[in-house]
DSSP file (Angstrom, degrees, kcal/mol; ACC not computed):
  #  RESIDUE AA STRUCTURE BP1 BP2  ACC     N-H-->O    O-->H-N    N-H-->O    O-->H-N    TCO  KAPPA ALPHA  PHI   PSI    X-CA   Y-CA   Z-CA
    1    1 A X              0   0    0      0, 0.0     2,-0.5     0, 0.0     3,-0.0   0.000 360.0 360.0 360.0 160.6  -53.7 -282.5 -262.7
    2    2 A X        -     0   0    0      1,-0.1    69,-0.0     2,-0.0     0, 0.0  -0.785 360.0-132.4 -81.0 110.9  -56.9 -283.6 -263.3
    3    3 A X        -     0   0    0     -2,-0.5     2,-0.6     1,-0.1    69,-0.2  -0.248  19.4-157.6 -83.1 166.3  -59.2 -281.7 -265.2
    4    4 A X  E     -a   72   0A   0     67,-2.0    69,-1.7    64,-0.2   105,-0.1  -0.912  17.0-123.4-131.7 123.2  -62.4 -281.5 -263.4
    5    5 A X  E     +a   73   0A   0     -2,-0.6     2,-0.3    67,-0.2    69,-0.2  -0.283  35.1 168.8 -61.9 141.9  -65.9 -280.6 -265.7
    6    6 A X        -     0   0    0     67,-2.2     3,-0.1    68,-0.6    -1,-0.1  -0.976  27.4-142.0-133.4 144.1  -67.7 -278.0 -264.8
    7    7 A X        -     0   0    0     -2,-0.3    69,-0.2     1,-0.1    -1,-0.0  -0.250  40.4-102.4 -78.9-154.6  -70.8 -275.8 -266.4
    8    8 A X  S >> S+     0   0    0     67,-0.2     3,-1.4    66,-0.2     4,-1.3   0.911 122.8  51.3 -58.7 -69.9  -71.0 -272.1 -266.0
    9    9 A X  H 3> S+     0   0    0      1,-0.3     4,-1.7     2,-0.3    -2,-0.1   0.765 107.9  49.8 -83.5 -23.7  -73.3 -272.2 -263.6
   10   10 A X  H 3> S+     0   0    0      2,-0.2     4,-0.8     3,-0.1    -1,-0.3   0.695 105.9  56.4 -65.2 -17.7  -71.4 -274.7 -261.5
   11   11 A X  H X> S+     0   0    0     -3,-1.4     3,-1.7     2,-0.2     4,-1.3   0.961 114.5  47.8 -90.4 -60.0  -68.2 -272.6 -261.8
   12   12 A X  H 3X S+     0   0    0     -4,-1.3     4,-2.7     1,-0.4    -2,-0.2   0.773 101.7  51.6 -52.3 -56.5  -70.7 -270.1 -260.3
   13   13 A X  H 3X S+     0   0    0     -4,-1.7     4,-0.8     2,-0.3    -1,-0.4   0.402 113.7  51.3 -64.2 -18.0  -72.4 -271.7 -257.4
   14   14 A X  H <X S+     0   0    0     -3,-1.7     4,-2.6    -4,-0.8     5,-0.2   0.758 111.8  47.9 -76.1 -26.0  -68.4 -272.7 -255.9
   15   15 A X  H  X S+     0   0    0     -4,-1.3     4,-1.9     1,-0.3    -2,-0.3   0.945 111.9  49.7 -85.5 -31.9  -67.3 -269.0 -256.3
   16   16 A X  H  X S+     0   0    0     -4,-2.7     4,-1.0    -5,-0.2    -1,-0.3   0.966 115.7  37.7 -82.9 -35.7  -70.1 -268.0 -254.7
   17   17 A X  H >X S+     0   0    0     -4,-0.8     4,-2.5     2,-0.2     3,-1.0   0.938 114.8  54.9 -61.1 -39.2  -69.8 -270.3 -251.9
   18   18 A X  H 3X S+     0   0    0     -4,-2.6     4,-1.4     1,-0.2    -2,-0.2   0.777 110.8  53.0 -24.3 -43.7  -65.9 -269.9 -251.8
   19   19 A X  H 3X S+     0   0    0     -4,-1.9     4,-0.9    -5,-0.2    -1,-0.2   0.805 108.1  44.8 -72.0 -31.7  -66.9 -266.3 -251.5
   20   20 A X  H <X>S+     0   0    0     -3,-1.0     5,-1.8    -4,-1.0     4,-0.9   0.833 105.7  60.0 -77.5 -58.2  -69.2 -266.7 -248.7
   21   21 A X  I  <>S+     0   0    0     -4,-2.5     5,-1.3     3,-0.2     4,-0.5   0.891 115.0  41.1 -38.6 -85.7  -66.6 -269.0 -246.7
   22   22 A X  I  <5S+     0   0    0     -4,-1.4     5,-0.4     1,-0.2    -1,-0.2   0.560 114.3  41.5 -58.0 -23.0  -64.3 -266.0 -246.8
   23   23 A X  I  <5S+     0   0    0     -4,-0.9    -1,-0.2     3,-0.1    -3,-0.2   0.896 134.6   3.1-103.3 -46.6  -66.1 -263.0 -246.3
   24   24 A X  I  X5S+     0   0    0     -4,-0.9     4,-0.9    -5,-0.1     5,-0.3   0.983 120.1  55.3-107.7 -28.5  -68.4 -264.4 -243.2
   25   25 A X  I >><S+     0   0    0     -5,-1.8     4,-2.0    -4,-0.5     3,-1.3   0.932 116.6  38.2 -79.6 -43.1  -67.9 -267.8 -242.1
   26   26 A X  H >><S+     0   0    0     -5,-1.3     3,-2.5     1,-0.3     4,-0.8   0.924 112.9  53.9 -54.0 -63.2  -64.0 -267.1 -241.4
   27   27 A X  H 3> S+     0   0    0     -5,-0.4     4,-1.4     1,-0.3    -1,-0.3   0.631 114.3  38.7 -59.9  -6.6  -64.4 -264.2 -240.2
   28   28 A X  H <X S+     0   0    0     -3,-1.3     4,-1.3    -4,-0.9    -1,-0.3   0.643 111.5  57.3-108.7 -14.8  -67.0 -265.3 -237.6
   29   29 A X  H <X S+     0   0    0     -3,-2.5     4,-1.4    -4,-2.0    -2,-0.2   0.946 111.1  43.7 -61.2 -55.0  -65.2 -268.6 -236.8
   30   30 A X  H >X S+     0   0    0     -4,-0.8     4,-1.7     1,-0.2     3,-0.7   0.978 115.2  50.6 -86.8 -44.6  -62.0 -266.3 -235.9
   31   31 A X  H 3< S+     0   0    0     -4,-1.4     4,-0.4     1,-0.2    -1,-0.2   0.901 115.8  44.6 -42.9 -44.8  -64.8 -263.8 -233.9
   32   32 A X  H 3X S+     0   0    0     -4,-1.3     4,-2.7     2,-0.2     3,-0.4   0.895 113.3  47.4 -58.4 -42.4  -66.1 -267.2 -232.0
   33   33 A X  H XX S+     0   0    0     -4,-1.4     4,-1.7    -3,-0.7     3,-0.6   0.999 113.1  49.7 -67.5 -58.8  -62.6 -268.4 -231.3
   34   34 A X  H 3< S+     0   0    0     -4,-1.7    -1,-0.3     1,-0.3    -2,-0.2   0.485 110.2  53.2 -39.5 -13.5  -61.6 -264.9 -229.9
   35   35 A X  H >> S+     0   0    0     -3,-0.4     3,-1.8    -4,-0.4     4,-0.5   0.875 103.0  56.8 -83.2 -69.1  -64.6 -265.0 -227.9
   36   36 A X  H X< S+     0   0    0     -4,-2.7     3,-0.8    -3,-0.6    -2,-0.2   0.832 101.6  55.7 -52.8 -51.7  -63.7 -268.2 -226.5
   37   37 A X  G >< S+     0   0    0     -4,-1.7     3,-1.2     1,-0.3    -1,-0.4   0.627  89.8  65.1 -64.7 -23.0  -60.5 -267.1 -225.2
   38   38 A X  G <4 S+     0   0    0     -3,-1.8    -1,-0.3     1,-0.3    -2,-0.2   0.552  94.2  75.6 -77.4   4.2  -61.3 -264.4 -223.1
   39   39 A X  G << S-     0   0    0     -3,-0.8     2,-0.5    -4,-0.5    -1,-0.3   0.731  94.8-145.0 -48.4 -39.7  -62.9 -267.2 -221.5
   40   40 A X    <   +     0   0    0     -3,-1.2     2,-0.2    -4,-0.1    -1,-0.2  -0.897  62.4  63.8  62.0 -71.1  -59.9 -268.6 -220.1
   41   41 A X        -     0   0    0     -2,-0.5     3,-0.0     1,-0.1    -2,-0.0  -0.654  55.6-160.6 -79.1 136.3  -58.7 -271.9 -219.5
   42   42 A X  S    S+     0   0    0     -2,-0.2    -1,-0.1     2,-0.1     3,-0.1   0.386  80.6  69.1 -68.6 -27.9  -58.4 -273.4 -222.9
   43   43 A X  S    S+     0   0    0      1,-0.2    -1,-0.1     6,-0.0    -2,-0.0   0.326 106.5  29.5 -62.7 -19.6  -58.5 -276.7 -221.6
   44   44 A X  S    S+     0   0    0     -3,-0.0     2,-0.8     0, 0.0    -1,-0.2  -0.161  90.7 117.6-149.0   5.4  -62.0 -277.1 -220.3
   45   45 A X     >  +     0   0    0      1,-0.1     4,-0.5    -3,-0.1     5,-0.1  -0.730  31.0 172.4 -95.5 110.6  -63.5 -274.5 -223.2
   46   46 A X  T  4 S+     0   0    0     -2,-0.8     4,-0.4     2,-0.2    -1,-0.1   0.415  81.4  58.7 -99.1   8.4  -66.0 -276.5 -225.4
   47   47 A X  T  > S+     0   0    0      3,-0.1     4,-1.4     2,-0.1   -11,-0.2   0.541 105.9  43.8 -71.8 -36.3  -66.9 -273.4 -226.9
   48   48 A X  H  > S+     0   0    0    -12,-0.2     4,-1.2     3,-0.2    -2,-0.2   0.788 113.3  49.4 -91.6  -7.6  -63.6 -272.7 -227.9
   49   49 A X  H  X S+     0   0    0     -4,-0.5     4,-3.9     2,-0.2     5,-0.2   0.811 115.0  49.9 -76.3 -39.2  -62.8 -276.6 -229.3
   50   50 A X  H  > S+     0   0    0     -4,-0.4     4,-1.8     2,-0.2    -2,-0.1   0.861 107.5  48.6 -44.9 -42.3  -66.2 -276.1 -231.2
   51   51 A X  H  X S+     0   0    0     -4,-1.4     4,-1.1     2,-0.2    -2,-0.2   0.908 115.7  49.0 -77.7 -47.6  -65.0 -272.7 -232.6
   52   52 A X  H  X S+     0   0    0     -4,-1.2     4,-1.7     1,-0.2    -2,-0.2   0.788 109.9  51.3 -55.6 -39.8  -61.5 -274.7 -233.6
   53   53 A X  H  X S+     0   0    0     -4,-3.9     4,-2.9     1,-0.2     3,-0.4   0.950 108.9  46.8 -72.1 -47.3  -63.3 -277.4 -235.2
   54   54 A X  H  X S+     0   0    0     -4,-1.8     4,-0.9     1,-0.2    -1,-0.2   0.616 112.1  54.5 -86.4   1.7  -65.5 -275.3 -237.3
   55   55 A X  H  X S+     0   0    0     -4,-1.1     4,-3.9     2,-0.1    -1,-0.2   0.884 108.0  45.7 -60.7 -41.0  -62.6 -273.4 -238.3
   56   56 A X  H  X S+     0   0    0     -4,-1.7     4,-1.1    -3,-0.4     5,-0.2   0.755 112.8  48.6 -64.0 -48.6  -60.7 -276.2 -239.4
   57   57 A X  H  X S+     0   0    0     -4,-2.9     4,-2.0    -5,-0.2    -1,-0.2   0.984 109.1  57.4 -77.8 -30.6  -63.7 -277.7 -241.3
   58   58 A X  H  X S+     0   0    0     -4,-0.9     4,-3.2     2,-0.2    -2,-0.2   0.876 110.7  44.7 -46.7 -62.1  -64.2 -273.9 -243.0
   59   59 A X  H >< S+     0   0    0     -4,-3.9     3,-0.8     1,-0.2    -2,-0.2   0.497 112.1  47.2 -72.0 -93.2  -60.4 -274.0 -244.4
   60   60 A X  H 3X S+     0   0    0     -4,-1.1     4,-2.0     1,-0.3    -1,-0.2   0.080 110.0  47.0-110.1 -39.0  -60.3 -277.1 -245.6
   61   61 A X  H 3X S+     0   0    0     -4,-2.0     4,-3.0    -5,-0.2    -1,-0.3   0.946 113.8  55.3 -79.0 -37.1  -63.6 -276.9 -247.5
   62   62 A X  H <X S+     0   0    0     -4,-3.2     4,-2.4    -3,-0.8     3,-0.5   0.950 117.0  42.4  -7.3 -97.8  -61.6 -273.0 -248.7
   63   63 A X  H  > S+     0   0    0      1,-0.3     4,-1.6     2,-0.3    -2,-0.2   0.570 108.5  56.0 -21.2 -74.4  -58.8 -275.6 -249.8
   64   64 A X  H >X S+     0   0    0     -4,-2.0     4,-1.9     2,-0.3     3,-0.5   0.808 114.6  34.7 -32.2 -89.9  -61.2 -277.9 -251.2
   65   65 A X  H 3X S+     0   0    0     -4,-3.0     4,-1.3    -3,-0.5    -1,-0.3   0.819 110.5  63.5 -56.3 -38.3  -62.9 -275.2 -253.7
   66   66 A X  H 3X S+     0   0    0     -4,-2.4     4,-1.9    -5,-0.3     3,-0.4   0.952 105.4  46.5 -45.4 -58.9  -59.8 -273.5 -254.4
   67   67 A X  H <X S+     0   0    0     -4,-1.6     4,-2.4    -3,-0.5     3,-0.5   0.972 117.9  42.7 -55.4 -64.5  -58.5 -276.8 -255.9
   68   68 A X  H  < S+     0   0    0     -4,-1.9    -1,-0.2     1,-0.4   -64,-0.2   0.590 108.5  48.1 -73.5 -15.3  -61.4 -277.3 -257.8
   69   69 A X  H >< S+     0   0    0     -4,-1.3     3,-1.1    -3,-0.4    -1,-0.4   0.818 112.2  54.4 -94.8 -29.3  -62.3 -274.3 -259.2
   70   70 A X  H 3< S+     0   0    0     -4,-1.9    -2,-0.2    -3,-0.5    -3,-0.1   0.998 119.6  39.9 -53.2 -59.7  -58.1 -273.8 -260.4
   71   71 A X  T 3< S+     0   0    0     -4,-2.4   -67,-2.0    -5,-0.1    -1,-0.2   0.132  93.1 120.6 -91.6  41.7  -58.6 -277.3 -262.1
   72   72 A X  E <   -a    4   0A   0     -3,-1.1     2,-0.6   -69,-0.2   -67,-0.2  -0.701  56.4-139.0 -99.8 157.6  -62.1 -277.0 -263.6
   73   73 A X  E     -a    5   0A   0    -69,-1.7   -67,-2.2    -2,-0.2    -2,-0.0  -0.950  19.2-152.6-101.8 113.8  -63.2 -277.4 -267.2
   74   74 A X        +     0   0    0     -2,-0.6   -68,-0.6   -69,-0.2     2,-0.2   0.235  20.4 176.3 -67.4-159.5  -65.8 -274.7 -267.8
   75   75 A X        -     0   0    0    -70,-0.1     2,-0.8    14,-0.0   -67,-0.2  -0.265  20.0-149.6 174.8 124.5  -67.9 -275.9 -270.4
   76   76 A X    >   -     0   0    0    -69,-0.2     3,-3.9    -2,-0.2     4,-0.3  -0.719   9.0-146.5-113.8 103.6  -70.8 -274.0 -271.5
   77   77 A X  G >  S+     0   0    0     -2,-0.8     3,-1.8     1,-0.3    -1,-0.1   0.710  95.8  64.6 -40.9 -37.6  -74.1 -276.1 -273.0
   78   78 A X  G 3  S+     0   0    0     80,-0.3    -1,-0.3     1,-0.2    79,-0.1   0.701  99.9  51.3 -47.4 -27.7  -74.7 -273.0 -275.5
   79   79 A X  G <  S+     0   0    0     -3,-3.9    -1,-0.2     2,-0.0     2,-0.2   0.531  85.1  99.9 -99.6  -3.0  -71.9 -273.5 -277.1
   80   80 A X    <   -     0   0    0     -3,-1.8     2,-0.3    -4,-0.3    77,-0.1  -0.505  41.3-168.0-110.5-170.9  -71.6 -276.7 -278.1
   81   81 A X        +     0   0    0     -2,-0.2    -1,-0.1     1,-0.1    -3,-0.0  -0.731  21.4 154.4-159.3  91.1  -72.2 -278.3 -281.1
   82   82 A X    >   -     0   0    0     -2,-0.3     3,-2.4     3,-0.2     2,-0.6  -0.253  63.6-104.0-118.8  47.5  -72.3 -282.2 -280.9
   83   83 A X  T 3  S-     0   0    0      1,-0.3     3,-0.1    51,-0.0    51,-0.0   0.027  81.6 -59.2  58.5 -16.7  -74.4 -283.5 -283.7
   84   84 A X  T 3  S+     0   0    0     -2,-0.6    51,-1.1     1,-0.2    -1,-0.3   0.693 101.3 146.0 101.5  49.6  -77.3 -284.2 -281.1
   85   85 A X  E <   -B  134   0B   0     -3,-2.4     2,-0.5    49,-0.2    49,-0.2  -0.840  56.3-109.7 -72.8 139.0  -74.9 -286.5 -279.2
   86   86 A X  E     +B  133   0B   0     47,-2.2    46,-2.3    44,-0.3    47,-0.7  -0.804  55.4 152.6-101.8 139.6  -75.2 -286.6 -275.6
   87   87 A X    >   -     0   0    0     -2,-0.5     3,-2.7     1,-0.2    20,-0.2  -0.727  48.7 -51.6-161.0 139.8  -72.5 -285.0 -274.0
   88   88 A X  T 3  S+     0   0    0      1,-0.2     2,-0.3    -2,-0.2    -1,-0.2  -0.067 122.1  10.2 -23.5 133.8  -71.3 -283.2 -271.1
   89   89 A X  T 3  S+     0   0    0     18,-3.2    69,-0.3     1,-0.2    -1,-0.2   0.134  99.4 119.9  98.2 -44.9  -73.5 -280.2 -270.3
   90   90 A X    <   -     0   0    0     -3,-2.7    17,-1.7    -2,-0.3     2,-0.3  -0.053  60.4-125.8 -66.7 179.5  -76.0 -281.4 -272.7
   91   91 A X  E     -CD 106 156C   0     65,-4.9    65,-2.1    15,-0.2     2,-0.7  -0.963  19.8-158.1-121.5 164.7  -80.2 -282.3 -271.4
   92   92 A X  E     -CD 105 155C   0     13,-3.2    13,-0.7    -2,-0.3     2,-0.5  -0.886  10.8-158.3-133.6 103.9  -81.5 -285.2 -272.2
   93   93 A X  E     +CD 104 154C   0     61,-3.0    60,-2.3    -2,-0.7    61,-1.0  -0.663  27.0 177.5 -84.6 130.1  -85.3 -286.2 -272.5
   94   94 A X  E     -CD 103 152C   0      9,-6.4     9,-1.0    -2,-0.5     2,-0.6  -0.876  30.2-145.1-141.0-159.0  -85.9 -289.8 -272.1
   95   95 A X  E     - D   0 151C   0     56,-3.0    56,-1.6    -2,-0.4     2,-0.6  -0.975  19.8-137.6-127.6 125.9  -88.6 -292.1 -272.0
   96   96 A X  E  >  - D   0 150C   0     -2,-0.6     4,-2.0    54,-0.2     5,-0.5  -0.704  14.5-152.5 -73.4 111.3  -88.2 -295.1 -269.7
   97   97 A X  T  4 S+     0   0    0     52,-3.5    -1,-0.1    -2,-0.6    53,-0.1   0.867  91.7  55.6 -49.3 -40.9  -89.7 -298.6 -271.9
   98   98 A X  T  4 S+     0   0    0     51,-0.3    -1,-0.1     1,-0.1    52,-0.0   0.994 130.4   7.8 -71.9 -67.5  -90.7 -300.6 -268.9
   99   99 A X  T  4 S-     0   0    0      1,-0.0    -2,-0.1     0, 0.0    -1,-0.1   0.843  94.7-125.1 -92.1 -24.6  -93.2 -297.7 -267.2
  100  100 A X     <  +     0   0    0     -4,-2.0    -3,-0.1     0, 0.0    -2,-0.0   0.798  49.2 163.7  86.5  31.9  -93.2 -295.4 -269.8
  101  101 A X        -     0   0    0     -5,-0.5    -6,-0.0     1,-0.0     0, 0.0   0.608  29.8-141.3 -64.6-129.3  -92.0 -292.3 -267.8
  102  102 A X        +     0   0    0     -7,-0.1     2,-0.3     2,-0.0    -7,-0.2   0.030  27.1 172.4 151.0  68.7  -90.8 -289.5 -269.3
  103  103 A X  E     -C   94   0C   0     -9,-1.0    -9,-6.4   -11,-0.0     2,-0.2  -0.891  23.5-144.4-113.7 155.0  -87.9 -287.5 -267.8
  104  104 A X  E     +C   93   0C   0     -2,-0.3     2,-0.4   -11,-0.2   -11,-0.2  -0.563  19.4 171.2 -76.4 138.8  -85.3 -284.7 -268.2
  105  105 A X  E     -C   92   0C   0    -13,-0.7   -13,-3.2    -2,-0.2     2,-0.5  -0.921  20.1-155.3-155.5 149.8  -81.9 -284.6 -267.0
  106  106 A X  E     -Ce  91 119C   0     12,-1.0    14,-1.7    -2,-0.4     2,-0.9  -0.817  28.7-122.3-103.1 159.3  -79.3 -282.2 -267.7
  107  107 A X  E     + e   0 120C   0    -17,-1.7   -18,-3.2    -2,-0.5    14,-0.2  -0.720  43.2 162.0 -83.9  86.4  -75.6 -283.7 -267.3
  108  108 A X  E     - e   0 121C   0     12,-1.4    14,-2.1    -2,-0.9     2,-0.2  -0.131  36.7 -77.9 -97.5-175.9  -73.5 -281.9 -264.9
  109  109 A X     >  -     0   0    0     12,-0.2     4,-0.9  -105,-0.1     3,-0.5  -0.649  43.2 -99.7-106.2-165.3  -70.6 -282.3 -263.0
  110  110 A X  T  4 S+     0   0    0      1,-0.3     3,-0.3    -2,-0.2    11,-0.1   0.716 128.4  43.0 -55.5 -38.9  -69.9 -284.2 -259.7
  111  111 A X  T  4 S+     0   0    0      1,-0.2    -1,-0.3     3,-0.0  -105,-0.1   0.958 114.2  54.2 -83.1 -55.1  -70.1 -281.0 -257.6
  112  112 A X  T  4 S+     0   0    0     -3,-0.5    -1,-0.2     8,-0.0    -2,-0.2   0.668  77.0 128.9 -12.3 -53.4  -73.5 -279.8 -259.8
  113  113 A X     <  +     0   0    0     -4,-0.9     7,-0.2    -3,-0.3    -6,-0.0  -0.145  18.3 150.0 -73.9 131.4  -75.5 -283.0 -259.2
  114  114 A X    >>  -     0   0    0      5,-2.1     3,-4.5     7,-0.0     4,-0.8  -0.493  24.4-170.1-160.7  49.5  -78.9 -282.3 -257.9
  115  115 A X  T 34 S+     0   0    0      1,-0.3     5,-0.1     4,-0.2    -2,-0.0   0.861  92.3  59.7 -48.8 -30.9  -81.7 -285.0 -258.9
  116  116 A X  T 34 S+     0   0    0      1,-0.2    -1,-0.3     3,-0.1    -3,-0.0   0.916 108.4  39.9 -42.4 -35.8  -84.3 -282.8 -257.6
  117  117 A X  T <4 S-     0   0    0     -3,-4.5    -2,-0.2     2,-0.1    -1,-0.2   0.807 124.2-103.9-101.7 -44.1  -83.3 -279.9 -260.1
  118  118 A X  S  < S+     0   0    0     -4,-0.8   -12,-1.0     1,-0.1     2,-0.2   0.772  79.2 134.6  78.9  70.2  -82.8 -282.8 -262.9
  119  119 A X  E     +e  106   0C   0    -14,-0.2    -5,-2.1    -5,-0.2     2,-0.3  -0.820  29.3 176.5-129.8 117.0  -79.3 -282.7 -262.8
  120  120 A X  E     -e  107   0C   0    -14,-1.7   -12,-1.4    -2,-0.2     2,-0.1  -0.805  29.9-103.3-127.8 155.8  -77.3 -285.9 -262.7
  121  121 A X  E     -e  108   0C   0     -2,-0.3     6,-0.3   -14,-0.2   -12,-0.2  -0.473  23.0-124.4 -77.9 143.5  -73.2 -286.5 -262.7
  122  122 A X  S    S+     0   0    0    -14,-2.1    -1,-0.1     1,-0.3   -34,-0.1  -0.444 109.4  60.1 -96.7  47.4  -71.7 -287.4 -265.3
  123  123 A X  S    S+     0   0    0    -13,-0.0     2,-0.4   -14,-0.0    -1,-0.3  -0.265  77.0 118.7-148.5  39.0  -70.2 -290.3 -263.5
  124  124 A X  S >> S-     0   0    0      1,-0.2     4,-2.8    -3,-0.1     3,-1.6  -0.944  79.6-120.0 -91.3 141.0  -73.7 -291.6 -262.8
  125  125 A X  H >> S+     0   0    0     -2,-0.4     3,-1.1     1,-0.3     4,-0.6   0.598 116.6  46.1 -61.1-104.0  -74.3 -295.1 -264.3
  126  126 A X  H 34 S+     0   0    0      1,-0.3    -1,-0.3     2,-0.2    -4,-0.1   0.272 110.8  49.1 -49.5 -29.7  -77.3 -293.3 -266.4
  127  127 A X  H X> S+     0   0    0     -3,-1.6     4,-1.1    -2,-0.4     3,-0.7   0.890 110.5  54.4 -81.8 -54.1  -75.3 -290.4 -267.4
  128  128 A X  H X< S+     0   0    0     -4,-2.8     3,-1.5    -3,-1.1     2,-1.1   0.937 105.1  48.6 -24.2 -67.2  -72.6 -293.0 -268.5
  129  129 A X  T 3< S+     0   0    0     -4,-0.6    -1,-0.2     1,-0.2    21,-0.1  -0.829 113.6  58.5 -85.4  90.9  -75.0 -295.2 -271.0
  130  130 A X  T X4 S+     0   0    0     -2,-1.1     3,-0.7    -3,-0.7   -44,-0.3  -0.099  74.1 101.1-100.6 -14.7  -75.9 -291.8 -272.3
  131  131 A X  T << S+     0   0    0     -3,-1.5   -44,-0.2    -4,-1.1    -1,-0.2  -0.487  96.4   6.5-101.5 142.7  -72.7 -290.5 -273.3
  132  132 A X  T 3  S+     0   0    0    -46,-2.3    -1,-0.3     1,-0.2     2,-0.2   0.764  96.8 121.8  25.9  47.7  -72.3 -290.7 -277.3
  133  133 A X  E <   -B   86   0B   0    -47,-0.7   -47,-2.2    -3,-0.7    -1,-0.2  -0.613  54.4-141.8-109.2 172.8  -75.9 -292.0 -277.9
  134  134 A X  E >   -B   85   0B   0    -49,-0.2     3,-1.8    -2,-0.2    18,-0.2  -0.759  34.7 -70.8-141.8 163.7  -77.9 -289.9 -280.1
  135  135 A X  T 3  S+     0   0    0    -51,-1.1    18,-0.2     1,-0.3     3,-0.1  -0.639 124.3  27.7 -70.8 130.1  -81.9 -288.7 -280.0
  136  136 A X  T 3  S+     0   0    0     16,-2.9    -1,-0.3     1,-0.4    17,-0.1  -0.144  98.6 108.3 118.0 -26.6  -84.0 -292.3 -281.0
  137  137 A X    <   -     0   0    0     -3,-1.8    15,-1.8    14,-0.1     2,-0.6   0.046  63.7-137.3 -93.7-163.9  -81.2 -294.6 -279.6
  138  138 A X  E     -F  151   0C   0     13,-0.2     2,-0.4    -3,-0.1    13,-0.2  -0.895  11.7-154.0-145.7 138.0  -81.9 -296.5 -276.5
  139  139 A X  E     -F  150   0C   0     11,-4.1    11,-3.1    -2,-0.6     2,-0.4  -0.840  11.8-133.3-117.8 153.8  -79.5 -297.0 -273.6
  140  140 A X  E     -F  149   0C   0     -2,-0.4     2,-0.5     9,-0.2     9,-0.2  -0.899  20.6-168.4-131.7 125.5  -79.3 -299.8 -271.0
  141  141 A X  E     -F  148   0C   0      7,-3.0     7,-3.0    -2,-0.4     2,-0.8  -0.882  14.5-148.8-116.9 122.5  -78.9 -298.7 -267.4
  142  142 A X  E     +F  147   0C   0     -2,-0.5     2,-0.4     5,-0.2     5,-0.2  -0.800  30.3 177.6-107.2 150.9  -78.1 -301.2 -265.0
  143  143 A X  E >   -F  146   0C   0      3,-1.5     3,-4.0    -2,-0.8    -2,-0.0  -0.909  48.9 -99.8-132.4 147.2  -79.8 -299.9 -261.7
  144  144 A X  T 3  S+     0   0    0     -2,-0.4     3,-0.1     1,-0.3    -1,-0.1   0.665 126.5  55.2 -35.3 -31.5  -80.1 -301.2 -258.2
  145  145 A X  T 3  S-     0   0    0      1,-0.4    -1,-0.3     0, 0.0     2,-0.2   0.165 126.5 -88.4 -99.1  21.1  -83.7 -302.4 -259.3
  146  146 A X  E <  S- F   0 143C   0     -3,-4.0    -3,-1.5     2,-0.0     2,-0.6  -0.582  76.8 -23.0 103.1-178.8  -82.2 -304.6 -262.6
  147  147 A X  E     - F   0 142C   0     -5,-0.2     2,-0.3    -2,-0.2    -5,-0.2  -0.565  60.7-167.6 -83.1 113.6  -81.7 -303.3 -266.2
  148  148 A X  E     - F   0 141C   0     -7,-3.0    -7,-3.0    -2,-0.6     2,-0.5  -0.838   9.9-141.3-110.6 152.9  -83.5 -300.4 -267.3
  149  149 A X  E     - F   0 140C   0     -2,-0.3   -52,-3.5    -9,-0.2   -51,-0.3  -0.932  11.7-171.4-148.2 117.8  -84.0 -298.9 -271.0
  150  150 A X  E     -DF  96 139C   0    -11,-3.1   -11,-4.1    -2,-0.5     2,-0.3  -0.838   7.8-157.2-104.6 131.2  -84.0 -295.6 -271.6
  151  151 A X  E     -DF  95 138C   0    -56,-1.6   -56,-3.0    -2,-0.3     2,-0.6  -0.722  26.2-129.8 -99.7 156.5  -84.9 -294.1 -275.3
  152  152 A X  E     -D   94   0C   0    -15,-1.8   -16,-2.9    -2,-0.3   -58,-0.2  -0.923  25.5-173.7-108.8 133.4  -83.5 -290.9 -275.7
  153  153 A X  E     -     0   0C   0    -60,-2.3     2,-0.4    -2,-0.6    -1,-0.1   0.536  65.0 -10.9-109.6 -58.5  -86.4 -288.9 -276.9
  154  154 A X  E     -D   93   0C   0    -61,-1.0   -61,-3.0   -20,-0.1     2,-0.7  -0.958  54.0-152.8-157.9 154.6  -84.5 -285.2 -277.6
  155  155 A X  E     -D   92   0C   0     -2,-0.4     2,-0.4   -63,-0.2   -63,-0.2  -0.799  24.0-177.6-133.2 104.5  -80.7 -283.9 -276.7
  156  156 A X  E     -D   91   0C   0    -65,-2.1   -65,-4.9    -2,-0.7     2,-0.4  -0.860  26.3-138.2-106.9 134.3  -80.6 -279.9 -276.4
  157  157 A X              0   0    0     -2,-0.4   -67,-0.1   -67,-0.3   -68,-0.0  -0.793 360.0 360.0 -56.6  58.1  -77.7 -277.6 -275.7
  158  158 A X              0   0    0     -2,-0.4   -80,-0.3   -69,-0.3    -1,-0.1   0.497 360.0 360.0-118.2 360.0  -78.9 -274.7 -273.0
């Protein structure tokens, strides 16, 4: 199986939804469906097809996090120690050449990824041309708007 990265605090944020799924949403999906049925005809109940469907999506997304969380790679940014290579986990200041911007991003995984938060997967084409660069080098993103070049400015562990 595949392993699948994760930070600590991504391994956190599924168990805690995973946790949530199971203690209310099933148990108020199965209250809804039971509801439905004292209804009677099954046949003609859009309250009870509703209730089925958002059981249905409830386990699977259960399933879903169950999988992910067996075959995840924990990885914790505190701990590592990658020469000031950027790296899973790691954050990354850079400076965009063309406008001269001046952003953070941390490098999560797929499930993690949050551009608001400045966290971008690390199967995003910028987290890609980042990955074994070093602080000073400069990486070339191609982006829906053309080729962009990002200097990596500093690379931190937290």
């Amino acid at each position: 199986m595949v392993k699948i990265p994760l930070t600590v605090t991504g391994a956190e944020m599924l168990r805690a939804e995973l946790h949530h799924l199971k203690t209310v949403e099933r148990p108020n999906v199965i209250a809804a469906i039971a509801e439905a049925r004292s209804h009677g005809d099954l046949s003609e109940n859009a309250e009870y097809d509703a209730a089925k469907d958002r059981q249905s999506f409830i386990e699977g997304r259960i399933a879903e996090l169950e999988a992910k969380l067996s075959n995840a790679q924990i990885i914790n940014p505190a701990l590592l120690d990658a020469d000031g290579r950027c790296v899973f986990g790691a954050t990354v200041e850079l400076e965009d050449l063309s406008s001269g911007d001046i952003v953070t991003y941390q490098i999560v995984g797929d499930d993690e990824a949050d551009i608001k938060l400045g966290k971008i997967s690390v199967s995003s084409p910028i987290a890609r041309a980042l990955i074994g660069k070093s602080e000073g080098d400069v990486a070339e993103v191609v982006a829906p708007g053309g080729l962009r070049e990002l200097e990596i400015l500093d690379v931190k562990y937290v």
